[in-house]
C-alpha positions in Angstrom: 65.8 131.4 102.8 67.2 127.9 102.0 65.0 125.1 101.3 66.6 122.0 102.7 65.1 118.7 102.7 66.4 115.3 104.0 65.0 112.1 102.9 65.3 109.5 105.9 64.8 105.8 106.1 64.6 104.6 102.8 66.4 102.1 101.0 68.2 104.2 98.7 69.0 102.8 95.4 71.8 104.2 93.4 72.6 102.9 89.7 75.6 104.2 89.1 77.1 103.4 92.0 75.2 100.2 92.2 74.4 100.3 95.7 71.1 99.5 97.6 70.9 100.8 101.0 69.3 102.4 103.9 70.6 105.7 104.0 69.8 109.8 103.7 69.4 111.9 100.9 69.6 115.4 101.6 68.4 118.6 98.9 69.2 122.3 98.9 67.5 124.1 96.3 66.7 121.7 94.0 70.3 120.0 94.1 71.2 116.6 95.9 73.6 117.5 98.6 75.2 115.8 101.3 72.9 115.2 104.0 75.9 116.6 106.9 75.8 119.7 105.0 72.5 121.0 105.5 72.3 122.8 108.9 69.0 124.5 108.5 67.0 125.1 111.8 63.9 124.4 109.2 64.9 121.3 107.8 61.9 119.1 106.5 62.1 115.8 106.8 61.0 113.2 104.7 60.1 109.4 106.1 60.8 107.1 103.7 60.6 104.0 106.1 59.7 100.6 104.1 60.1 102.4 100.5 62.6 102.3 98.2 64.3 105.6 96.7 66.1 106.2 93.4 67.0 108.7 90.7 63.6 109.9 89.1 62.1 107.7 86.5 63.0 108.4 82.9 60.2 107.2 80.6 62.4 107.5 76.7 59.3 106.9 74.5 56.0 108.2 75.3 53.4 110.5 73.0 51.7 113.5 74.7 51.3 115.9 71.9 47.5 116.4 72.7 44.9 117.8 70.5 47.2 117.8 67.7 47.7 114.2 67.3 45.6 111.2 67.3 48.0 109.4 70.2 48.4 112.0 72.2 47.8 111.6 76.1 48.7 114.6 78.8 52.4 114.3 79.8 51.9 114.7 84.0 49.1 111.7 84.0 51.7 109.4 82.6 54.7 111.1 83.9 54.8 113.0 87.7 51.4 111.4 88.4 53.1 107.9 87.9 56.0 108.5 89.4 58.1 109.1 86.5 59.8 113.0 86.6 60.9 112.9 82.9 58.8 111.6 79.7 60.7 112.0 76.2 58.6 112.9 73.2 59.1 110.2 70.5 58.2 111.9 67.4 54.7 113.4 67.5 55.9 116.5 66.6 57.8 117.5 63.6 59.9 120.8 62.6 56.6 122.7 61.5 54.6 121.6 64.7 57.3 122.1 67.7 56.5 125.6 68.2 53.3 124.3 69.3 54.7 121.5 70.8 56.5 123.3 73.4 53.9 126.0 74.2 51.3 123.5 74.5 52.9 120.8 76.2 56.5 121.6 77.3 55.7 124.9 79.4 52.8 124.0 80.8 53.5 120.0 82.1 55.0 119.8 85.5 56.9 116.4 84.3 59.8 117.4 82.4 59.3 116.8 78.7 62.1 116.2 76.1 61.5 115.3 72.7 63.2 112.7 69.7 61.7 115.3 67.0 60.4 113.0 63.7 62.4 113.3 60.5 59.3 114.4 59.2 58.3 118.0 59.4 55.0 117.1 59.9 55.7 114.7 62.8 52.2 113.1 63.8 49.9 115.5 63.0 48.8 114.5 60.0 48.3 110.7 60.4 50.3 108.0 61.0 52.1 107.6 56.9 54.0 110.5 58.3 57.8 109.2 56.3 55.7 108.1 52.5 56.2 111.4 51.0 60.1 112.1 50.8 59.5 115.6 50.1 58.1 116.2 54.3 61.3 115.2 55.4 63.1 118.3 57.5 66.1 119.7 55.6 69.6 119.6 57.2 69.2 123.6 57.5 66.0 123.0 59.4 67.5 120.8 61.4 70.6 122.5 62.2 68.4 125.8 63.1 66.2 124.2 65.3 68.4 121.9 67.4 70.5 124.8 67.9 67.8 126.5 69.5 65.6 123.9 71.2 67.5 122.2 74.0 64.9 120.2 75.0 64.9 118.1 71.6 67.5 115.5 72.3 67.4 113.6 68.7 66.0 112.3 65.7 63.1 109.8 65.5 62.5 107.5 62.7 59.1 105.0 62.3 60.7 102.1 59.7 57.4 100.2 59.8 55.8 99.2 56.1 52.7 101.2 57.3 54.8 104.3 58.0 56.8 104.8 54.5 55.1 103.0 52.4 56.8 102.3 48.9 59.4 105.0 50.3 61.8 101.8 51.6 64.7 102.5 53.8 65.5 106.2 52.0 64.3 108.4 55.2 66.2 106.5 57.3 69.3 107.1 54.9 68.0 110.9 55.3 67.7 110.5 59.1 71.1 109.3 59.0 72.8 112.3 56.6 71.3 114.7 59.3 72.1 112.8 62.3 75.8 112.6 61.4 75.9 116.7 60.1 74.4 117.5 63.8 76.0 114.8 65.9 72.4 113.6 67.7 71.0 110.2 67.9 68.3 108.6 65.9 65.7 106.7 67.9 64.0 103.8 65.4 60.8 102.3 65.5 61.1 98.6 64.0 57.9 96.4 63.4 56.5 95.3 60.3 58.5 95.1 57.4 59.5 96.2 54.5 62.0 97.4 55.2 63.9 94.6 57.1 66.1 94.9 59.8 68.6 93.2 57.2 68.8 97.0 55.7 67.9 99.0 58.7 70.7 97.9 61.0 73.4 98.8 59.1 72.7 102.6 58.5 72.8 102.7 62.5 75.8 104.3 64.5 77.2 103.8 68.6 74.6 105.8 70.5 71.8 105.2 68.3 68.1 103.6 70.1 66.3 100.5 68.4 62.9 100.8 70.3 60.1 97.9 70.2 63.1 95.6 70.0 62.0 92.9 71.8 58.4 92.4 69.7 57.1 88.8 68.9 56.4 89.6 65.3 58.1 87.8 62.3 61.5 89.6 61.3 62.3 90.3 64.3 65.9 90.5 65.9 65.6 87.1 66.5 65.6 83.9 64.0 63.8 80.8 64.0 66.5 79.3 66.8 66.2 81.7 69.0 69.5 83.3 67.9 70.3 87.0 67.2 70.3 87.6 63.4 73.8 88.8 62.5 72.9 92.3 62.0 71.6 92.8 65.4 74.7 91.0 67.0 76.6 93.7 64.9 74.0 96.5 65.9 75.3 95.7 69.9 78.7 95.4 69.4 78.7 98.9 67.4 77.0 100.3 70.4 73.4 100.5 69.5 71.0 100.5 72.1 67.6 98.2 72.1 64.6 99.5 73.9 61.5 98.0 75.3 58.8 100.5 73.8 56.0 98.1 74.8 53.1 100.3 73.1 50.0 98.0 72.0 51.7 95.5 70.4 55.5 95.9 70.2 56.7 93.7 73.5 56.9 90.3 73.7 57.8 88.8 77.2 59.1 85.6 75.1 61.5 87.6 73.1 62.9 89.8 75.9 63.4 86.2 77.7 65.0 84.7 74.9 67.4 87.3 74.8 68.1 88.0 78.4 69.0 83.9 78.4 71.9 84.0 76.0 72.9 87.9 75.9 74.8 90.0 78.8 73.4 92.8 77.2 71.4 95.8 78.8 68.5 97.6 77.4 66.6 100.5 78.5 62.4 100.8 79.1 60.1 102.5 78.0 56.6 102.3 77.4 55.5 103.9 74.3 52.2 104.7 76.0 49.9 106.8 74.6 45.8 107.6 74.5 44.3 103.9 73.4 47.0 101.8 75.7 46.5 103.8 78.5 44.5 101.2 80.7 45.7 98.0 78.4 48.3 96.7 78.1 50.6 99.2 78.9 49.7 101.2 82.1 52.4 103.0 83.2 56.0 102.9 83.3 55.9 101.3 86.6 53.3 98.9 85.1 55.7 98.1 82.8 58.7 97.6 85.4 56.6 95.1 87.5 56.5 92.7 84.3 60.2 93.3 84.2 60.5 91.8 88.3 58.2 89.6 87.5 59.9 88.2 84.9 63.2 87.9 87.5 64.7 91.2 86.0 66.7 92.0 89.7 65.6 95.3 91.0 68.6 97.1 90.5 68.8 96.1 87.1 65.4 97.2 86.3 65.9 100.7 88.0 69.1 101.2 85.8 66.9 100.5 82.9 64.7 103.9 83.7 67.3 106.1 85.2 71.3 105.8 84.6 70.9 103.6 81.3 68.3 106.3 79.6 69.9 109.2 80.9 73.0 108.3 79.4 71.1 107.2 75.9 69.7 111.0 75.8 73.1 112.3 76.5 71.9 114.0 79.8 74.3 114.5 82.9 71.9 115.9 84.8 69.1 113.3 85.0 68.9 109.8 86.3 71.7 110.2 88.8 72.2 110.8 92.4 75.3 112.9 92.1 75.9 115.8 94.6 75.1 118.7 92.6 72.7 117.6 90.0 69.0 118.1 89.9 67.3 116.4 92.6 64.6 114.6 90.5 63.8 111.4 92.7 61.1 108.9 92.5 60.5 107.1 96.1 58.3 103.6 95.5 57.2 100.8 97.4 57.4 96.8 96.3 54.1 96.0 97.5 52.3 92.8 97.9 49.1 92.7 95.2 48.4 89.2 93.4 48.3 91.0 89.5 47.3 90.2 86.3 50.3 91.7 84.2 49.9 91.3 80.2 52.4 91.8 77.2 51.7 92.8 74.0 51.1 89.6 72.4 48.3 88.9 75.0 50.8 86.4 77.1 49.5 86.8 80.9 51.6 86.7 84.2 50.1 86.5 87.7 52.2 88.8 89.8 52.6 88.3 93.8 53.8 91.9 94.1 54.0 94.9 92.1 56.0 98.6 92.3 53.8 101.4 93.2 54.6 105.3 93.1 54.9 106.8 96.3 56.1 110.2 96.1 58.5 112.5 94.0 60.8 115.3 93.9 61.1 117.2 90.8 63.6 119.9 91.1 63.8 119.1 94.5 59.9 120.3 94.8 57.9 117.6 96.8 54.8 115.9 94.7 52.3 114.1 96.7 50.9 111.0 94.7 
């Protein structure tokens, strides 16, 4: 029998078409279809009166490799549970761990879960120094085997914080970059404290590539003393690179993001790099992290792009973050709710919100999740 759903009276929101509007939505097992073609007798109906509907929420940089890393948080409470129907892995797990990885947190998570898999084999597990020892990094023939066979890893992920390599420099991102280009995947980097600087990581980046925490407030940043792009992150955008919010415990700064929105035309993507300790503060939630973005007079449509259409398209996935007939009928329905909120950045910087987003109810594969 045919399980056929329409979704009624909400104001649809559609980023690639870049439409908001009242209007139906209609699903036949687990694929968005034209609402006139369902003719079931058993239709259910969905009200969606006074919420908004969109593409499911994509969250691009999250860690939820539990028990085997000190970060680790359970993919569906910060993914289905918040509204969000697809969380992507940003290195917690390595070459040797992702066999673990997957049984432990792909199979069992009803939230879809991709994964950037670290240039180190040991990803997370085995602290957070994971890229000092050049001899962890994953080979080219590791690489090569296990992208072949794991479609759910969707790149490369590289930590280029001081903390992270150590004396090591910028060589394992010149490694990342050898096997990126062999196996045609992009690298997602972590920037923060140098060395090494930007000045040297920016450069070894290609078109499709992900900058995540790029709008911190720490020194050596993208931005210089005025306020201005440094050159190498002007080049970084025009070559295609991608920044990301990663907002994590102390990697966004609602000043930067600002300064950049005022004299850039460039988009971004969110995520929020959530994990066990920034759970409850500052981070949240993805939706947490969106309502700073309103706040902040990020239009709606905008913001929604950022977490559907924009990262789907930075994982190189079609069927995801879209409300196509005949994809996967992931959708995230949320209200704009009145609720005088306390929202905080990294750096500690408060905003007093009138209204927030709040997660109302999801389909993943077209399966209805009551929040």
């Amino acid at each position: 029998m045919l399980e056929e759903i329409i979704i009624k009276n909400g104001i649809v929101i559609d980023p690639e078409q870049d439409t908001i509007e009242v209007k139906e939505i209609g699903v036949r097992d687990g694929l968005l279809v034209a609402p006139q073609d369902i003719s079931s007798s058993n239709v259910k109906y969905i009200d969606a009166e006074g919420c908004y509907v969109s593409p499911g929420f994509i969250d691009m940089h999250v860690h939820i490799f539990t028990e085997h890393t000190e970060l680790g948080i359970e993919a569906d409470l910060v993914g289905i549970e918040q509204g969000v129907t697809t969380v992507v892995d940003a290195g917690s797990s390595g070459y040797s761990d992702y066999s673990t990885f997957k049984e432990k947190v792909i199979k069992p998570s009803r939230t879809e879960v991709l994964s950037f898999l670290n240039i180190s084999r040991k990803g997370l597990t085995n602290g957070l120094s994971e890229l000092a020892n050049l001899e962890d990094l994953m080979s080219l023939g590791e690489a090569k085997e296990i992208f072949e066979k794991e479609p759910s890893i969707v790149g490369l992920k590289a930590r280029m914080s001081g903390s992270v390599v150590k004396n090591r420099g910028i060589k394992p991102l010149e490694h990342a970059r050898m096997v990126a280009d062999h196996i045609n995947v992009p690298i997602m980097v972590h920037i923060g404290n140098p060395p090494p600087n930007l000045e040297e990581i920016f450069p070894l980046l290609r078109r499709g590539d992900i900058v995540t925490h790029a709008f911190h407030g720490k020194k050596y940043g993208i931005l210089n003393a005025e306020g201005l792009l440094i050159p190498e992150a002007m080049e970084a955008l025009k070559k295609g690179i991608l920044f990301d919010i990663g907002h994590g415990t102390d990697s966004f700064s609602y000043e930067t993001l600002m300064k950049f929105r005022d004299k850039y035309d460039d988009s971004f993507t969110t995520s929020t790099d959530i994990y066990l300790k920034n759970y409850q503060n500052p981070v949240g939630s993805l939706v947490n992290t969106m309502s700073k973005l309103l706040e902040l007079g990020i239009p709606l449509m905008e913001v929604v792009k950022t977490v559907t259409s924009r990262a789907a398209r930075s994982l190189r996935a079609s069927d995801i973050g879209s409300l196509a007939l005949g994809t996967t009928a992931d959708i995230t329905i949320f209200k704009k709710i009145k609720q005088r909120t306390i929202l905080t950045d990294s750096m500690g910087v408060e905003l007093e919100a009138s209204q927030i987003l709040k997660p109302h109810m999801v389909l993943k594969d077209g399966k209805v999740v009551q929040l």
